[in-house]
N, C-alpha and C positions, 0 to 999 in steps of 0.2 A: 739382518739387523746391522743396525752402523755401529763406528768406533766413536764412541763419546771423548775419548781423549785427540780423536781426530778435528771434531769439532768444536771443540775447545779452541784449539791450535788455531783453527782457520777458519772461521764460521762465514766469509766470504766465498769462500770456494764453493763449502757447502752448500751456501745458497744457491751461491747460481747454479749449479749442478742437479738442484732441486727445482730449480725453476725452468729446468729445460723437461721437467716430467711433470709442469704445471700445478707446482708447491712450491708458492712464496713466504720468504720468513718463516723460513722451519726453523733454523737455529734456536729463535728466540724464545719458546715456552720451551726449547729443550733446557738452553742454556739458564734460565731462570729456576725450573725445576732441580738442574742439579747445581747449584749454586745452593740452593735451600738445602737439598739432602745432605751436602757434606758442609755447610754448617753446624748440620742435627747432628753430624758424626763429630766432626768437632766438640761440641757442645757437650755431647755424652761422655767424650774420652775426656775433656778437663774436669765434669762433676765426677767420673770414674776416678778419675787420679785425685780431687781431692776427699775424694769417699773414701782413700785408700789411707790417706795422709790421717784424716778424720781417725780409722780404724786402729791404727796405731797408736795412737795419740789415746786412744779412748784406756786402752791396757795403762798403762805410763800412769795416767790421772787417779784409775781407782788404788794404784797402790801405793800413792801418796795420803790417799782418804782424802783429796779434796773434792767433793759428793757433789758440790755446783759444777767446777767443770767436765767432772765423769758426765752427770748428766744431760750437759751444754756439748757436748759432742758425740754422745749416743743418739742425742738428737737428729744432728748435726749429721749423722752419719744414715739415718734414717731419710733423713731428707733428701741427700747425695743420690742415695738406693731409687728412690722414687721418682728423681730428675733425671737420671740416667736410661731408666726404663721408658720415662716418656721422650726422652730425644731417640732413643735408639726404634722406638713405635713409630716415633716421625717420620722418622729418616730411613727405616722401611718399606710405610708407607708412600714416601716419598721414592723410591726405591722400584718399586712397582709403574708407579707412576712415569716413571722415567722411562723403564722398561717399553709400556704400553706406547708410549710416544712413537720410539725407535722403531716397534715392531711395526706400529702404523703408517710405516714411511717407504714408500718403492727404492727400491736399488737404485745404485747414479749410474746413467750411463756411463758408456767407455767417450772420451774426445770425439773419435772417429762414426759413432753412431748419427745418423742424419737427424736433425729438428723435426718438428712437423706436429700437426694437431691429431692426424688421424691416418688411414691406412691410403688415403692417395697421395701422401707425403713420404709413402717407401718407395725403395732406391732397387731398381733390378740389378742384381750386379752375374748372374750367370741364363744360360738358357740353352736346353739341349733336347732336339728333337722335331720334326715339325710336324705340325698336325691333321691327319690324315684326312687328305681329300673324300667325300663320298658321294658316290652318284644318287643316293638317296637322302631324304631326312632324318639324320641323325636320333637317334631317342634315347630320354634318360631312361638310367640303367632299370628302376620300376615298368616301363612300358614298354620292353621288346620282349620278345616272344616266349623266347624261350627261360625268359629268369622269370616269369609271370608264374609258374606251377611252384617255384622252389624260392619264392620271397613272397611271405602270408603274413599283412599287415593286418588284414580284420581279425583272424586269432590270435594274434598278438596285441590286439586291444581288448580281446574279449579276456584274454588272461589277464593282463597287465598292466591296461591303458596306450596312452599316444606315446608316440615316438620309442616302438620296441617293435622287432620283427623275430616272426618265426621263420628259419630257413630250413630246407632239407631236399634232400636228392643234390642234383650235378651242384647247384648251388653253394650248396653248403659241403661239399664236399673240396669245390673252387676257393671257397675261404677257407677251411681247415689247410689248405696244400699252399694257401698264403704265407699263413703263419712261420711253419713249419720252412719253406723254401727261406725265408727272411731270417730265422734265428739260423739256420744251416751256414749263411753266408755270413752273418756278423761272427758265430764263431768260429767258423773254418777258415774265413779269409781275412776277416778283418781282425781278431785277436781280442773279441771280447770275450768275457764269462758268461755262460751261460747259469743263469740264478731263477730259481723258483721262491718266490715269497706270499706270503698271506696278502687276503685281500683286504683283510680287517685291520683297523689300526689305533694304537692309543693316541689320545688330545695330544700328547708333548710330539709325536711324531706327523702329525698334521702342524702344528706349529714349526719345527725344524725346518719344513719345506718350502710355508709362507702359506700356505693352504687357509690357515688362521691363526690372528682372530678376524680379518676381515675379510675373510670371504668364505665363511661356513655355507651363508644360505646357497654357494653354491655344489655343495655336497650332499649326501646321505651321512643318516648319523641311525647308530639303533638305537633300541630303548634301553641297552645297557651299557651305551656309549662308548661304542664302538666306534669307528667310522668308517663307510668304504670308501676306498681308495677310489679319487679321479684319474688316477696313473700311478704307472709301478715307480715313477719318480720317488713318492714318498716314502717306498718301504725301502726299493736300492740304496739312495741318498744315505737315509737315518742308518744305515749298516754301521756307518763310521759315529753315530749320535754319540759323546761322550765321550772318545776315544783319543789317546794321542800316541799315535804310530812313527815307526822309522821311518822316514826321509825313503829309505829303499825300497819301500812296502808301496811307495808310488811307482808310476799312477797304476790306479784298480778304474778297470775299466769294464762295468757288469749290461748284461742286456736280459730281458726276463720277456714272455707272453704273459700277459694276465687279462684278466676281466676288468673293466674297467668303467666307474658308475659316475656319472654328475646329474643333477637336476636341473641344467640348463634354467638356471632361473632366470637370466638374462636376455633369452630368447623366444621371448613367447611370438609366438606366429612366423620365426623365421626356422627356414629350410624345415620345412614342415612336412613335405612331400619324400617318399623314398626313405631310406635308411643313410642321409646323407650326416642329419645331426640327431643322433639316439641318444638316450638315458641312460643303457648300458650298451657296451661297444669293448673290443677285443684294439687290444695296441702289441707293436712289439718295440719296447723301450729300451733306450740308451743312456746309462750315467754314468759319468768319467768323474773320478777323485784324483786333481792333479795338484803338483807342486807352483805357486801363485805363479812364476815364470813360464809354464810351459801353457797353462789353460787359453791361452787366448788361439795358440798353435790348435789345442786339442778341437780348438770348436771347428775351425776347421778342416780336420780328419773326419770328427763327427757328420758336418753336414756330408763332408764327400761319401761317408759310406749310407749314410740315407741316399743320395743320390745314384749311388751304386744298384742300387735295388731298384731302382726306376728305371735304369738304364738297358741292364738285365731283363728286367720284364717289357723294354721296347715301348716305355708309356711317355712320352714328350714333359717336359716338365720348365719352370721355371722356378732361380729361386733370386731371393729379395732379402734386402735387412729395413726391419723394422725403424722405423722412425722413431724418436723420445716420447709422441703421443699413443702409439699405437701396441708398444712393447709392452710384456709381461711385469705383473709385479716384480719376481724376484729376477732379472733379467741385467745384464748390463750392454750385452749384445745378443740380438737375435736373427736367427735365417731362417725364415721360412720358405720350404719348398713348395710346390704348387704345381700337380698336377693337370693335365688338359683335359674337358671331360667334354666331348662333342654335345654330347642332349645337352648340355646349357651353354654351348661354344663358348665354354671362360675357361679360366685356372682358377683352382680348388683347392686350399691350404691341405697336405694332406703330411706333411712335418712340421715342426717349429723347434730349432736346434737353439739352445744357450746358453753362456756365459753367465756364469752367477755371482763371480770370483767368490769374497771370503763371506759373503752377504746371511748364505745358508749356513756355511759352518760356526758361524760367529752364536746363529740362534740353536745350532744343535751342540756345541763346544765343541768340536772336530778338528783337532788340531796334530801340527804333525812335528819330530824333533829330527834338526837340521843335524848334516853328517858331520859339521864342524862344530859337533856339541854347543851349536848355540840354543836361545830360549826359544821355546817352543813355539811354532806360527800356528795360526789358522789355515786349513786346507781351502781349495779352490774346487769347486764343483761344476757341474755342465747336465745340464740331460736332454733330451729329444728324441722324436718320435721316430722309430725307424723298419719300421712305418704305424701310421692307423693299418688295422688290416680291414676294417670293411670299407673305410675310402679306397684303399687299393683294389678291394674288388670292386666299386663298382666303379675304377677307370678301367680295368680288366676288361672287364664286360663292355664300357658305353665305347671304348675306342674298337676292340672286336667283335662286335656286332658285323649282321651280314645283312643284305635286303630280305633274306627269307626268315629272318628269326633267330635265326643261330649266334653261336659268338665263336669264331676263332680264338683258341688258346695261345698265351704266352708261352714260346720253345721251352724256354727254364721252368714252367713247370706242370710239361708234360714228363716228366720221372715221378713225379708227387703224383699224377691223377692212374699211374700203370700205365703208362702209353697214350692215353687221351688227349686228343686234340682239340674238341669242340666241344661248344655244348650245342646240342642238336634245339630246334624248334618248340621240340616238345617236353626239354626242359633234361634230358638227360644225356650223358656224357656217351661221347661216341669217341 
């Protein structure tokens, strides 16, 4: 959410800022609407104060016994009561309203974020790895041999519809040893927390993270309004929901495995084939709670240890900052890493690392108190994916594939499979 007192100040800035994430003339139903509301505040606090003058006034008169003016300002002071109650309804109402505006508004980028309408308007700025030559036709990860017995798409429609898979044997045991090798490194080498959180969430904590109110229809919600979570962003983030911590209690830097569910509402008929874009999917997530000076640093710690994991597992990867059209709601810079995946010879978004600054804390009230006993600030926040774990498997697999069916294993995690090194043809671990 923005600062209204920021827009006040500068409503030129804000525009154009707004108009590099193709929203023109935001200021102006903001600045109208609260123009109106603290009017109504106004408004309320003069009929309050003379309701008050009124009340006074009313004692004084009855024990004069003059009976017209006792009653010309019991009146009077009835009146007060009932104008003050509807400015203060107003300007509540008005209040909300204000609100809804803000929350409906994308984050401003940082200066240094590239323009651009869409995703061929992002900028490469790293690239490590190159993409293994093969003397045969390369196949997505669904169509080699040996992942075909341990990735079951038609019982997993028969259970649950499209776009969900059933795994088991080498398969599924190659994704479990994903996981598991991923959170090992973020906390043993990289210095995060490891945190386990629910999958379920309340409305305020879907809100805190930008989730909603406009973009529900792309979540799961239950009948008793719940919501699951499209990423552990929402549950690590809101940790701080409400909070206002020491200066030294920064930065909390948490990583969690969870389940993780959206209804891709947006995608009908794309990446349709494979388990490349599922409804429910396993991530291992990164969020950093930092001091506003240090987050722009953090995001890039951040992306380096996503790329860390990539690197380790020997999987070629490139990574890019999003352009103003193509970047996340609550985003002000982002990196997306990308993967190489030979069956469809491209790179494959398979992190998306960001900067949020005070954007998120501002709608969860997450604020921190400075060491030089000044007023309290807003916290600066980051998350990203480090990694999806079943896009990792399947560049696992489509880059170690063999001509016979098999897939050669990533070294780093052959200790996760007992010593295993392949998966054999026939779909189990040798």
């Amino acid at each position: 959410m923005h600062d209204i007192r920021a827009i006040r100040e500068n409503p030129q800035a804000f525009d154009a800022a707004m108009a590099r994430r193709g929203v023109s003339g935001a200021s102006s139903e903001i600045l109208k609407v609260d123009e109106a509301r603290r009017a109504r505040i106004q408004a309320a606090e003069t009929a309050q104060a003379e309701q008050n003058r009124a009340s006074k006034e009313v004692g004084a008169a009855k024990s004069k016994g003059d009976e017209a003016e006792f009653e010309r300002l019991r009146a009077l002071v009835g009146e007060k009561k009932a104008e003050v109650a509807a400015m203060q309804a107003e300007a509540k109402a008005l209040d909300q309203q204000l609100t809804d505006l803000l929350m409906g508004l994308p984050n401003l980028p940082m200066e240094d974020v590239p323009d651009g309408a869409d995703e061929d308007d992002n900028v490469e700025i790293h690239r490590w790895g190159e993409p293994k030559r093969f003397d045969f036709q390369p196949k997505e990860h669904f169509e080699i041999e040996g992942v075909k017995p341990g990735m079951d798409f038609e019982t997993a429609a028969k259970l649950s519809g499209s776009r969900f898979v059933v795994m088991s044997g080498g398969v599924a045991r190659i994704h479990r040893a994903l996981a598991q090798f991923m959170l090992d490194v973020h906390v043993e080498e990289n210095g995060l927390s490891e945190t386990w959180t629910p999958v379920l969430v309340r409305d305020e904590m879907m809100y805190g993270t930008g989730q909603l109110p406009k973009f529900g229809e792309d979540s799961y919600q239950t009948t008793n309004g719940w919501w699951l979570v499209p990423t552990a962003e929402v549950t690590l983030t809101n940790i701080v929901n409400g909070m206002v911590v020491e200066e030294g209690y920064l930065p909390r830097r948490y990583v969690a495995h969870t389940q993780c569910f959206r209804s891709e509402a947006g995608s009908a008929g794309k990446d349709t084939a494979g388990m490349l874009r599922q409804h429910q999917f396993e991530k291992v997530e990164m969020v950093s709670v930092t001091h506003p000076d240090k987050s722009r640093g953090e995001l890039d710690r951040m992306t380096g240890c996503a790329q860390g994991i990539l690197e380790r597992l020997g999987l070629p990867y490139r990574t890019i900052v999003l352009c103003t059209g193509d970047m996340g709601f609550g985003a002000r810079r982002t990196h997306d890493i990308e993967v190489w995946l030979p069956g469809q010879d491209t790179y494959r978004e398979i992190s998306s690392v960001s900067v949020c600054g005070d954007f998120q804390a501002r709608r969860m009230n997450a604020r921190f108190k400075p060491a030089d006993g000044g007023k309290p600030q807003f916290l600066h926040t980051l998350n990203g994916s480090g990694l999806a774990v079943g896009r990792c498997l399947i560049a696992v697999l489509e880059n170690g594939q063999q001509a016979d069916g098999s897939v050669e294993l990533p070294e780093a995690l052959h200790p996760y499979l007992r010593g295993k090194t392949r998966l054999g043809a026939d779909g189990g671990l040798a």
